[in-house]
N, C-alpha and C positions, 0 to 999 in steps of 0.2 A: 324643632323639626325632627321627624323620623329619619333611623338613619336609610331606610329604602330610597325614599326622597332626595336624601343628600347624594347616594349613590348614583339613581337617575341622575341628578342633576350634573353628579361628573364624569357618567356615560357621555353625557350630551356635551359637554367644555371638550374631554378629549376626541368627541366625535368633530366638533367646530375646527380644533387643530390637526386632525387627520385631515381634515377637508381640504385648510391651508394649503398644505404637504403636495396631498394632488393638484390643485391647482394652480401651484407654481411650475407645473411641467405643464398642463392643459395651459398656459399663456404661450407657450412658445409655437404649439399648433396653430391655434388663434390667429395670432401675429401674422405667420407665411400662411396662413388661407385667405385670409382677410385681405393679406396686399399681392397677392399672386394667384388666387386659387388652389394653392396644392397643396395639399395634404401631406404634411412632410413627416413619414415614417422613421425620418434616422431623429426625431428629437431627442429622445427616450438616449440613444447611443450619443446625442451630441452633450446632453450632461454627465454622462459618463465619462465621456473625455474630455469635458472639462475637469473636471474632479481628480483624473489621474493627471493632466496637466500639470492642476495647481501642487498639485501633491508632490509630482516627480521636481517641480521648479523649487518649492518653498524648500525641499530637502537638500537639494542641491545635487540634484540625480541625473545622470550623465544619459541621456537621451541613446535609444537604441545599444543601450550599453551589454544587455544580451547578446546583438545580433554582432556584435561587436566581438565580443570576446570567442564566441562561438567559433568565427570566422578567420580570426589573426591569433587564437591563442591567449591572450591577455586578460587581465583580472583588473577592467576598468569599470567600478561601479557608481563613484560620485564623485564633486568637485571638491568636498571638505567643507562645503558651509551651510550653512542655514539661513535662508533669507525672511526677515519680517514678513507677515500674512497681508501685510495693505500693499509690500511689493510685487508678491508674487501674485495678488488678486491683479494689481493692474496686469500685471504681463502675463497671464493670463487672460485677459481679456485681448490684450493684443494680438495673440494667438487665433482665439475666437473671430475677433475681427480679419486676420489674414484669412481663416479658416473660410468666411463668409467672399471674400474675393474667388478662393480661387474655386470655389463651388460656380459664383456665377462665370467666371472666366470658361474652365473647362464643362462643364456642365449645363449650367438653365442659358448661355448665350447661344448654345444649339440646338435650342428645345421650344424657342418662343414660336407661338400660336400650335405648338402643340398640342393634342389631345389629353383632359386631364388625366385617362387612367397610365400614358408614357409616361409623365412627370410623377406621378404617384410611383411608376416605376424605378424611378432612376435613383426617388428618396430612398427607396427601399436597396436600390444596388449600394448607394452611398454609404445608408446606415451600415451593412455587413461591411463593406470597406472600413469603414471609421473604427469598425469592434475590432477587426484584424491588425491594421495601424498602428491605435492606440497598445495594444497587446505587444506586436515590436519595439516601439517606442518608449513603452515606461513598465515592462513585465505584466505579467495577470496575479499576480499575488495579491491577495486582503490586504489594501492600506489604509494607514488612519489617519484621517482628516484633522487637523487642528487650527483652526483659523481663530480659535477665542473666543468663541460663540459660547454661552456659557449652556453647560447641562445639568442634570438630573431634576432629582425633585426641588420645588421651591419650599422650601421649610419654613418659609412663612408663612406661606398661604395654606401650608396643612395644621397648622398652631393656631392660626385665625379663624380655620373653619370648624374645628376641632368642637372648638364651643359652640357650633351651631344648633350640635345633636341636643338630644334630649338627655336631661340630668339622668346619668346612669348607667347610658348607651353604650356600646363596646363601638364608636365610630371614632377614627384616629385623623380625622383632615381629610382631604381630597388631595391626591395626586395628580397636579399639572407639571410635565416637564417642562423646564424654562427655555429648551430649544424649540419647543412648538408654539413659546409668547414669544421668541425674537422674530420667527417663520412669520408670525401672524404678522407682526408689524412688517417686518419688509414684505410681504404681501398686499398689504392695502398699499403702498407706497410704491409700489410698481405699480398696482391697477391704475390708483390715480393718477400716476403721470403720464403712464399709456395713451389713457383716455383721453387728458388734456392735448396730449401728443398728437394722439389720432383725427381728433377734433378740430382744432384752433389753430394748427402748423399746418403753413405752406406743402411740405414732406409731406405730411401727415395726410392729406387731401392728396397728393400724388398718390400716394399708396393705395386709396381706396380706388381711385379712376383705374391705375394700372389692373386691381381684378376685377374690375369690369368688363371691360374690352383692355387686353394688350395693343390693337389696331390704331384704336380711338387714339391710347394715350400717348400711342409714339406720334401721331399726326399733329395733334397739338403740342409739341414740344417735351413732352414725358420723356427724361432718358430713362428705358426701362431697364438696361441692365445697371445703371447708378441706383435705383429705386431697388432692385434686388437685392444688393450689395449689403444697403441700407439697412432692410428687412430681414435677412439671414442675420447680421450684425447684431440686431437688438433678439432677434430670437437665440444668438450665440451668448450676450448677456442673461438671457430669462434662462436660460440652460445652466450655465456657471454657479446663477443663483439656486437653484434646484440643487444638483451637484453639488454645491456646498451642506445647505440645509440636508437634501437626504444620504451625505456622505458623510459628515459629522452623526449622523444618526446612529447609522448602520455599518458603515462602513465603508472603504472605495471596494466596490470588486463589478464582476461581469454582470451580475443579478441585478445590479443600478437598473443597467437600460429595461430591464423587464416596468420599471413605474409608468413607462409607455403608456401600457397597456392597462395601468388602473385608468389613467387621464380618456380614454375613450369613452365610459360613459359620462364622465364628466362633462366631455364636449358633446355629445348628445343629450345631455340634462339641459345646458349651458345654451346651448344653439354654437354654432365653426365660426358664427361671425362676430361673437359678442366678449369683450373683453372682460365687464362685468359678470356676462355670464359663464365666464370661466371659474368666475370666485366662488356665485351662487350656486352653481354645480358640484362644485367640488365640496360644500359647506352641505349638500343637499345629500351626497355620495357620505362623505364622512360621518355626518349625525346619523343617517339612516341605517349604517351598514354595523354600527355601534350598537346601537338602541336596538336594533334586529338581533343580534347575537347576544349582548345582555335581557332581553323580554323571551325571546323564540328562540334561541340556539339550542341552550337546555336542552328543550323539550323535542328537538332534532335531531338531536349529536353532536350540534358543534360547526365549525371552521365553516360557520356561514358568511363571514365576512370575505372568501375566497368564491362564490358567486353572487351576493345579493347585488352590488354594483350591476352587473351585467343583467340581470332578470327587470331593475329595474327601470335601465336604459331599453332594454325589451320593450318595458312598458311602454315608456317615453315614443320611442317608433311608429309603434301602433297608431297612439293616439293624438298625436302632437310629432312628428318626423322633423318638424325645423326648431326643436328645443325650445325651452321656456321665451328667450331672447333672440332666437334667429330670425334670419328677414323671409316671412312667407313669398316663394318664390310661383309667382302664379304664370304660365304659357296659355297664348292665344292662337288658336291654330287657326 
C-alpha cells in the first residue's frame, strides 16, 4: 500500500475515535431530552464535575478546603490517603446520583409543564452554578486524572502496520492512542444498554411517556419527579463517564465543560431523540472534521477542525432540521 493511503486510512481510525470522544457527552443530552424535553446546558459542566470529584475523592482531598482555610486561617489540604480508582468511581457516582435528586427536588419539581425555553433556562442557571461550586469545592487548578485507563501510542499496532507500506517507504505504523480504543469500547456499551433500557424496561417506557405529555403521564400513574431523578442519574453516569475519558485525555480543568459545545452538532447530525444517533453523529463530526483538515486545511490555513463541525450541522438545518434519526415532528392546524 502507499503510504498516502495508509495515512488517509489513519486520518479516518483517529477521526472514528474523536467521534467516540463527542459522543459520549452528546448521550447525556439525549437522555434528559428524550425523558423530559429539555435541553440540558449544564451537561458539558456536569462532567466536569464529575471529573474534579473523582479527582478531589480518589486523592483524598479535603472538600472546600480553600474556602476553608481562607476563612479560619488553617492549612487544611487533604486527608492523607489515596483511595483505589473502582472506589472513588463508585462514590462518585453516589455523588452524581445525590446530585440528580436535589436538581429534581430544588429545581425541575417547580418547573413542571413549564415552557421549554424556562427549563432550558434554569439548565443554564444550573450549569454556571455547578462551574462556581465545583471551583469552591475541589480548587480550579489543572488536575490529572488517573483511573488506569491505559495511554499513549499502541506499539503494536504501529509494528504491525509498519509492514503494510510499500518496500522502501519512509511509513513508521499508524498512531492510535489506546485511550480512544478503551472510549471506543465503553462507548458501544453504554449505547447498547441504553437502547435496550430505553426500549424493553418498564422505566424505560415511563421515560419516553413523561416527554410526551408531563399531564398524560402523571394521570396514569407516572411519578414524574421519581422519572426525573431517574434520568438526571443516568445522565449523571454518561457525564462521569465523559469526564473520565476526556479528563484522563487532557486533563481535569475549566476548559472540560467547553466539549458542550462540540456535542451540539453532533446532536444535530444525530437527531435530540436518538441514542444511536448520538454515536452516528459524533463518528460523522469526528471522520469529517479529520479528513477536512488533513485533504482542505493545507490549502486554507489550517485550524479547520475549530468550525467545520458547526458549517456542517449548518448544513444538516437546512436540509434535514430533525437529524439523520430524529422523529419528523409534523402539526396539524
Amino acid at each position: 500500500m502507499s503510504p498516502e493511503f495508509l495515512y488517509t486510512l489513519e486520518v479516518i481510525l483517529n477521526g472514528l475515535m474523536a467521534g467516540v470522544m463527542y459522543s459520549l457527552v452528546a448521550l447525556g443530552f439525549v437522555l434528559i431530552f428524550k425523558a423530559s424535553g429539555i435541553f440540558n446546558y449544564a451537561q458539558g459542566v456536569m462532567a466536569l464535575f464529575a471529573a474534579m470529584t473523582l479527582v478531589g475523592i480518589q486523592n483524598g482531598q479535603v472538600p472546600f478546603s480553600h474556602l476553608i482555610n481562607a476563612v479560619f486561617g488553617t492549612h487544611i489540604h487533604g486527608f492523607g490517603w489515596t483511595l483505589p480508582a473502582f472506589v472513588a468511581i463508585l462514590l462518585t457516582l453516589l455523588v452524581m446520583i445525590l446530585f440528580a435528586y436535589l436538581v429534581e427536588r430544588f429545581v425541575l419539581k417547580h418547573l413542571v409543564n413549564q415552557d421549554p425555553i424556562i427549563l432550558f433556562m434554569a439548565t443554564i442557571g444550573l450549569a454556571y452554578f455547578m462551574e462556581g461550586f465545583g471551583d469552591l469545592m475541589w480548587g480550579s487548578e489543572i488536575k490529572v486524572l488517573d483511573v488506569g485507563v491505559p495511554q499513549g501510542a499502541s506499539f503494536w499496532l504501529e509494528d504491525f502496520t509498519a509492514g503494510w507500506a510499500a518496500e522502501g517507504s519512509e511509513y513508521y505504523g499508524m498512531y492510535i492512542d489506546k485511550l480512544d480504543l478503551v472510549a471506543t469500547v465503553v462507548a458501544i456499551a453504554l449505547v447498547v444498554s441504553l437502547t435496550l433500557f430505553s426500549q424493553y424496561t418498564k422505566t424505560g417506557r415511563a421515560l419516553r411517556a413523561v416527554a410526551d405529555d408531563h399531564q398524560a403521564a402523571l394521570s396514569v400513574g407516572i411519578s414524574l419527579r421519581k422519572i426525573w431523578v431517574i434520568v438526571w442519574a443516568i445522565a449523571g453516569f454518561v457525564a462521569m463517564v465523559a469526564g473520565i475519558m476526556w479528563g484522563a485525555k487532557s486533563g481535569v480543568q475549566f476548559s472540560l465543560s467547553l466539549i458542550a459545545l462540540k456535542a451540539l452538532p453532533v446532536l444535530i447530525l444525530g437527531g435530540f431523540t436518538s441514542i444511536p444517533g448520538a454515536i452516528v453523529g459524533g463518528l460523522i463530526i469526528g471522520v469529517g472534521e479529520k479528513l477536512f483538515e488533513y485533504s482542505i486545511g493545507p490549502m486554507i490555513g489550517g485550524a479547520t477542525e475549530n468550525w467545520f463541525a458547526y458549517v456542517l450541522a449548518l448544513v444538516f438545518l437546512v436540509f434535514r432540521p430533525q437529524g439523520l434519526f430524529g422523529e419528523k415532528i409534523i402539526e396539524r392546524v
